[in-house]
GUKOLLUM-394637 format. One record per residue (C-alpha): x, y, z. Coordinates in steps of 0.02 Angstrom, whole numbers, padded with zeros to 5 digits, always signed. Each point is the difference from the previous one (the first is absolute). Last residue first. Layout:
% residues N
XYZ;...
//
This chain:
% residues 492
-01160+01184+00529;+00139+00094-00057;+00130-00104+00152;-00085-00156-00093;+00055+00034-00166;+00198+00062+00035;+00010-00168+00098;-00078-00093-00131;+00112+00064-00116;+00142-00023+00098;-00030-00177+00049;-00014-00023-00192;+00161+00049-00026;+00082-00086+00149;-00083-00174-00035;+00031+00004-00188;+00176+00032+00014;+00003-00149+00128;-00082-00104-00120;+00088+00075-00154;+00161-00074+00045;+00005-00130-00115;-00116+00016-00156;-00179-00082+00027;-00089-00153-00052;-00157-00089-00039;-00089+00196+00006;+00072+00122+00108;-00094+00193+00014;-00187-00048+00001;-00033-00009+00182;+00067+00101+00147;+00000-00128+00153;+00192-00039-00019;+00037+00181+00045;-00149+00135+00022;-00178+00038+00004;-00109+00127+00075;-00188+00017+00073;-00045+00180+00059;-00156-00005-00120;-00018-00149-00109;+00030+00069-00157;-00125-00064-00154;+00066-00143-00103;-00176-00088-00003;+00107-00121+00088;+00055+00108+00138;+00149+00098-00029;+00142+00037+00115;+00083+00167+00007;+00208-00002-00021;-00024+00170-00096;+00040-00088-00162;-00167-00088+00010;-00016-00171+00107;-00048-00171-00068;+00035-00134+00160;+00128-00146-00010;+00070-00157-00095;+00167-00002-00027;+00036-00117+00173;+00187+00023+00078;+00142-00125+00012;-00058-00182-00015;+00154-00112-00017;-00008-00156-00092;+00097-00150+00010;+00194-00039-00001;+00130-00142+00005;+00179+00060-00023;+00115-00109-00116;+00169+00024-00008;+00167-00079-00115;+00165-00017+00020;+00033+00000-00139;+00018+00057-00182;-00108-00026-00133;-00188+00059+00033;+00011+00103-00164;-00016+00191-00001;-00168+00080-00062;+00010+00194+00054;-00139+00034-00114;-00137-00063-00078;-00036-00175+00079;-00105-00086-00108;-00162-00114+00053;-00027-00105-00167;+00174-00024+00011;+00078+00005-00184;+00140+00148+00021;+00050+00083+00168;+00042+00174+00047;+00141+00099-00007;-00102+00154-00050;+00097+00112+00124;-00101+00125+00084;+00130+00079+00076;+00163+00007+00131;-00020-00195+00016;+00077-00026-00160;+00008-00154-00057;+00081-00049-00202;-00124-00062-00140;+00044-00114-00116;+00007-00143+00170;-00193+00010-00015;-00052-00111+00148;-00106-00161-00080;+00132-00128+00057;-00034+00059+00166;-00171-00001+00018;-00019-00171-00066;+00134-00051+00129;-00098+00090+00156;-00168-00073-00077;+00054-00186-00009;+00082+00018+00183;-00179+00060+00060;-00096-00132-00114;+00094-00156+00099;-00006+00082+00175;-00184+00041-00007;+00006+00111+00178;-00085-00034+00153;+00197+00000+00121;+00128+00082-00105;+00148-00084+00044;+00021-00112-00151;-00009+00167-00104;+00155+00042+00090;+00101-00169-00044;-00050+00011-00167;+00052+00187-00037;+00158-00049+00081;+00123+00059+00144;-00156+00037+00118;-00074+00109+00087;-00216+00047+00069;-00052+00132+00089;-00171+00034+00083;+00062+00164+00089;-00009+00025+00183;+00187+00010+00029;+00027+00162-00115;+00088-00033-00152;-00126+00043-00138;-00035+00163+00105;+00165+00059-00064;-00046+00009-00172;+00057-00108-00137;+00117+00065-00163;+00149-00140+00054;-00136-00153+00025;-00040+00028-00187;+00152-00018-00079;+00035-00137+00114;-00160-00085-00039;-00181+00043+00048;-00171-00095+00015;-00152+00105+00082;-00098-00129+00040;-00197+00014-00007;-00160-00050+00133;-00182+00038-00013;-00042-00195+00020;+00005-00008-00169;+00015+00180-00095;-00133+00140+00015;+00089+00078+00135;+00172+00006-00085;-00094+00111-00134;-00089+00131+00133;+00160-00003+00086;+00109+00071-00139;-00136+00149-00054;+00115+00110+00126;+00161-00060-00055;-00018+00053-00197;+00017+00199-00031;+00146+00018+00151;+00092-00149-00065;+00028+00069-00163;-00093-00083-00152;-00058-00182-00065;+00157-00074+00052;-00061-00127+00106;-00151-00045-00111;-00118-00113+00092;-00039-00182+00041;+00160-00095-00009;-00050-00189+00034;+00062-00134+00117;-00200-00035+00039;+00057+00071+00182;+00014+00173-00093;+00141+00031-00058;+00098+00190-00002;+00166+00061-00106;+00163+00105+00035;+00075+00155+00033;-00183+00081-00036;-00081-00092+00143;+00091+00121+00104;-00149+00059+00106;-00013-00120+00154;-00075+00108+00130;+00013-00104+00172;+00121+00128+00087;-00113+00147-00013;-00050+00038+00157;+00023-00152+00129;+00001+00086+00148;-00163+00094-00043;-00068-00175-00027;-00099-00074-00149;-00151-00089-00005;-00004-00200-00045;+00174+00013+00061;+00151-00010-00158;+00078-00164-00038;-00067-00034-00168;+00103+00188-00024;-00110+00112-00114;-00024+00036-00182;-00137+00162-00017;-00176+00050+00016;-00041+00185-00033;-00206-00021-00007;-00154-00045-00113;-00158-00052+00012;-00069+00161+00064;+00075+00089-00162;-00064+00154+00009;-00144+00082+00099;-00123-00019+00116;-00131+00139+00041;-00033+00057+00134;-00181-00044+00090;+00029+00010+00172;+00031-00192+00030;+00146+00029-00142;+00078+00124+00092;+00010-00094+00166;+00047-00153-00077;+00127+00088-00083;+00103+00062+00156;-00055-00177+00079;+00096-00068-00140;+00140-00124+00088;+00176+00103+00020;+00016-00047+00177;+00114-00126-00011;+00135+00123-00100;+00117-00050-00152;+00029-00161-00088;-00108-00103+00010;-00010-00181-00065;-00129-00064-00120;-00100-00163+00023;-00170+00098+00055;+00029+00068-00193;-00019-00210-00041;-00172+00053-00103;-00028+00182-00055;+00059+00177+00040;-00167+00084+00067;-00059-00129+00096;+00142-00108+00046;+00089+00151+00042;-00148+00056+00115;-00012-00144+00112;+00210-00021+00011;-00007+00194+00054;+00188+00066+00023;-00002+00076-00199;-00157+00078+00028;+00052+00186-00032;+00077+00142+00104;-00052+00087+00121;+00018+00197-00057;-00213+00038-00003;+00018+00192+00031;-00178+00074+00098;-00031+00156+00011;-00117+00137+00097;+00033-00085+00182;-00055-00106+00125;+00065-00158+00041;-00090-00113+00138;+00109-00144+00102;-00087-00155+00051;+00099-00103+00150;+00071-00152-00004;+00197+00084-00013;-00046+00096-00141;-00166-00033-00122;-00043+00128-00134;-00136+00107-00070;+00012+00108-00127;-00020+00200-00055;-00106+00125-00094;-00025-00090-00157;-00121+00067-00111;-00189+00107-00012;-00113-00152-00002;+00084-00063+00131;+00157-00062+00063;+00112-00079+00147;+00120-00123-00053;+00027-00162+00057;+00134-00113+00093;+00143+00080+00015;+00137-00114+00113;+00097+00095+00119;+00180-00089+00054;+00075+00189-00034;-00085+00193+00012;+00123+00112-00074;-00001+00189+00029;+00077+00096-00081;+00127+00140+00096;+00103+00062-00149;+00169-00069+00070;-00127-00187+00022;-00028+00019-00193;+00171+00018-00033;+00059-00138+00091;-00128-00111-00080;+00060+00049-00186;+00175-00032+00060;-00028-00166+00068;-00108-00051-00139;+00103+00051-00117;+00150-00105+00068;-00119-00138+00042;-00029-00006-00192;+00175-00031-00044;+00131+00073+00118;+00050+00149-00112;-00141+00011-00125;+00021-00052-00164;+00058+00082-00152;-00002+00007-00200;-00153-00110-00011;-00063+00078-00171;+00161-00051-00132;+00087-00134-00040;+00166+00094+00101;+00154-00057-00108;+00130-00059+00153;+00190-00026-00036;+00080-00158+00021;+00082+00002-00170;-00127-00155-00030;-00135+00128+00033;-00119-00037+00136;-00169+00031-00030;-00094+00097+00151;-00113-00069+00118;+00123-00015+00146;+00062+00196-00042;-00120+00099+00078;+00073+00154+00049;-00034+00034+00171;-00148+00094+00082;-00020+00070+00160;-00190+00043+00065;-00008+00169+00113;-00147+00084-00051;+00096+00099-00107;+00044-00143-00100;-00176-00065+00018;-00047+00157-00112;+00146-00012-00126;-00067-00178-00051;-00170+00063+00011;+00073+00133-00122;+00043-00122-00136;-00147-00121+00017;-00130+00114-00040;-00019-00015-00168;+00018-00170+00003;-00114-00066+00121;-00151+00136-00029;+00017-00037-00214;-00018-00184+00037;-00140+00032+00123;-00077+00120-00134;+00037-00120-00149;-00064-00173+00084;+00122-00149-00005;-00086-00118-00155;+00146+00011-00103;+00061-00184+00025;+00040+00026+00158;+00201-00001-00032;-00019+00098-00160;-00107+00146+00080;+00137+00034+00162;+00151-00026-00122;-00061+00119-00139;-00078+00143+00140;+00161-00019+00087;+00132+00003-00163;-00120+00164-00048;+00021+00079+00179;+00191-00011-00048;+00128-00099+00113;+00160+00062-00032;+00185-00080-00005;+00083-00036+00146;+00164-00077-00082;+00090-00080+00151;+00201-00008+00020;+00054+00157-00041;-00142+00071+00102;+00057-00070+00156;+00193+00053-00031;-00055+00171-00005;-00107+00033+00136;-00182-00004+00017;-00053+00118+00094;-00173-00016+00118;-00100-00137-00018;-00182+00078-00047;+00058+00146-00092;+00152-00085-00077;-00119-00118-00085;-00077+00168-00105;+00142+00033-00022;+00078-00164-00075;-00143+00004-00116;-00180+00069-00047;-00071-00113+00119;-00192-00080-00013;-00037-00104+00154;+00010-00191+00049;+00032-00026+00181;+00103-00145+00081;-00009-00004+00187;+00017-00185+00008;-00167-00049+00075;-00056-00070+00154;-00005+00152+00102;-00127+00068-00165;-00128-00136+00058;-00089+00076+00139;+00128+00124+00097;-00026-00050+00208;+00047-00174+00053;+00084+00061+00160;-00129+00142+00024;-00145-00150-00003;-00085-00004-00168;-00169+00056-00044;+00046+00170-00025;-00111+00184+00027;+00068+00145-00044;-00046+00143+00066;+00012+00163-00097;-00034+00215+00057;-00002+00101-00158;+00123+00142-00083;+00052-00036-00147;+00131-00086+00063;-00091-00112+00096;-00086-00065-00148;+00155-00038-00078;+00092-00093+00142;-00161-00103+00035;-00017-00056-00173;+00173-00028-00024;+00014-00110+00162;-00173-00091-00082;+00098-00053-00144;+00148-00043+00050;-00092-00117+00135;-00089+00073+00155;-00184-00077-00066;-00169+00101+00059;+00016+00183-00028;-00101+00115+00069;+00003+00205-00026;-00082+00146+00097;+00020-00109+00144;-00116-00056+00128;+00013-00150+00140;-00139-00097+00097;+00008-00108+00120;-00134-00149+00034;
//
């Protein structure tokens, strides 16, 4: 058996645990990290991500600080606006229902301007994030407000960066080790025990940061927590995401906390692996529903389309495709719609469907009710509100009239071909449920007492998403809440 001893351990070398390491070290104490993953597949789930992060910005300057100067001709064309901490706090309670906890609410937003300025100096690079934007018909950009940027190269880019600057600073990273345990008594946690190469590997040290992630990669444990035909679900992020962080916590006596049955699912390529690839990335994500309309395999629509903004709606997506037949759902689009799609819509993996006619595609569609699915496109289209003109630079209101599933904005009639379909399924993302820690990053135990030396961060910090979450708070969750915990344990 080796042993190693740190003043600080962290277990997970995603966005969160980089930030936990980084901070403690600042102030001062010696970190390992330990990591799962082999160096090549190294960064948990944030490599698999886009970059975007959601934070409060006062305006263009606050944007400036991150990206550098924006010159004239760029802000001619895009309207930044400002993203208050009231906008947060109302779009972070009304997509989960309210039940988000006030102190981890409170920790996420109010701290979510100068983490932004922190990983800047850290060496992170941010671009404005126009993708998620609404595009004016002038073909200028109005900003919809909290995901103003993303980080250059997507999520490898911060990885990459954050990585870099924790090898400049000398931390040490300990990869392909698997944790198994933690060591504690009756007075806390004073290290764990892990498993490297097939031999057992002791960590000492004063405390502990739990950074690794949720149970997204475990088919036992989403079919547990989640519910039946979870095991079904695709993944979208890291293999090694699969709970033994909370495990851990859980066999110590911590107490669980939020919404264990619930998670950031969203609509994913048919074609996508069973677990996704760091090759892959993000091609599979199929989030335009909103430039046209979904069936399910009954030849039914099933949700609102238009309900809100992309960014408020695509995570609770894959939950609903799930619970259809055979968990599958088209995607149907016509010219108008093909026009507004993504570029990952056209890569060569995609489960694409075209034809001249809406007949002729539907007639493609391999496990679908042909008959009810051309029934429900021309229903849907003679209900479109034709009063009302598009505008995909706002919340329009061109909905539909007499459906007993509307569409509520951004309805446009499947007229004009050539037409697409795109088969998709359900995409798990990241778990919600997690441990109950204080605002110091400390986890409780289920009398909610501190467990000594024990601390919480990322995807396993319960209580903050609820059925949903606001684009670009995952990642802004991650590095806030790495912080914290790292600020915690180097106290302890």
């Amino acid at each position: 058996m080796h042993t190693h001893t740190a003043d600080v351990v962290i277990v997970g070398a995603g966005l969160s645990g980089l930030c936990s390491a980084l901070t403690a070290h600042e102030a001062g104490k010696s970190v390992i990290v330990i990591e799962r993953a082999p160096i090549e597949e190294r960064g948990g789930n944030t490599r698999f991500s886009n970059g975007a992060m959601r934070a409060v910005y006062r305006g263009v300057e606050d944007i400036e600080a991150l990206v550098g100067e924006i010159g004239e001709a760029e802000r001619a064309r895009a309207d930044f606006g400002e993203y208050t901490r009231e906008q947060y706090f109302d779009d972070l309670g009304r997509v989960t229902e309210y039940r988000v906890h006030p102190d981890m609410a409170g920790l996420l937003i109010d701290r979510s301007r100068e983490t932004m300025l922190w990983l800047r100096a850290q060496g992170v690079r941010f671009l404005p994030l126009y993708e998620w934007q609404f595009k004016l018909p002038d073909g200028r950009i109005k900003f919809s407000g909290g995901s103003a940027v993303e980080c250059l190269g997507g999520g490898d880019g911060i990885s990459t960066s954050l990585f870099a600057a924790c090898e400049k600073k000398n931390i040490h990273i300990h990869y392909d080790t698997r944790v198994l345990s933690l060591v504690e008594d009756a007075g806390g946690v004073h290290g764990v025990m892990a498993r490297s190469d097939g031999d057992d590997v002791r960590y000492e040290t004063g405390a502990v940061v739990l950074a690794c992630g949720g149970f997204e990669a475990n088919t036992e444990m989403r079919t547990r927590y989640l519910g039946p035909s979870w095991d079904l679900a695709r993944v979208r992020g890291s293999r090694f995401n699969t709970g033994d962080g909370l495990r851990m916590a859980l066999d110590i006596g911590a107490m669980a906390y939020g919404h264990w049955s619930g998670c950031h699912a969203s609509s994913w390529d048919f074609n996508a692996p069973e677990t996704n690839e760091l090759a892959f990335g993000t091609v599979f994500k199929r989030d335009d529903y909103l430039a046209g309309i979904v069936l399910n395999a009954n030849g039914e629509r099933f949700f609102d389309e238009g309900a809100d903004i992309r960014s408020l709606t695509y995570a609770k997506l894959g939950r609903a495709i799930l619970a259809q037949p055979s968990q599958i759902a088209w995607q149907i689009f016509d010219a108008k719609g093909s026009a507004q799609l993504h570029g990952e819509y056209r890569v060569r993996q995609s489960a694409r469907f075209q034809a001249a006619t809406l007949e002729e595609l539907i007639g493609k569609l391999e496990g679908i009710n042909r008959e009810k699915a051309v029934a429900t496109i021309r229903d849907f289209n003679a209900a479109v509100r034709a009063d009302i003109p598009y505008d995909a630079g706002r919340k329009d209101g061109r909905g539909t009239r007499g459906l007993a599933i509307p569409k509520s904005n951004w309805a446009l009639a499947l007229d004009e071909g050539p037409f697409e379909a795109y088969a998709v399924t359900c995409g798990i993302t990241f778990t919600f449920g997690g441990l109950r820690i204080d605002t110091d990053g400390r986890v409780l135990d289920a009398d909610a007492r501190v467990i000594p030396g024990l601390y919480a961060a990322g995807e396993m910090v319960g209580g903050l998403f609820y059925f949903n979450y606001p684009g670009g708070a995952g990642l802004m969750s991650a590095a806030v809440f790495g912080r914290v915990a790292g600020e915690g344990a180097a106290r302890a």
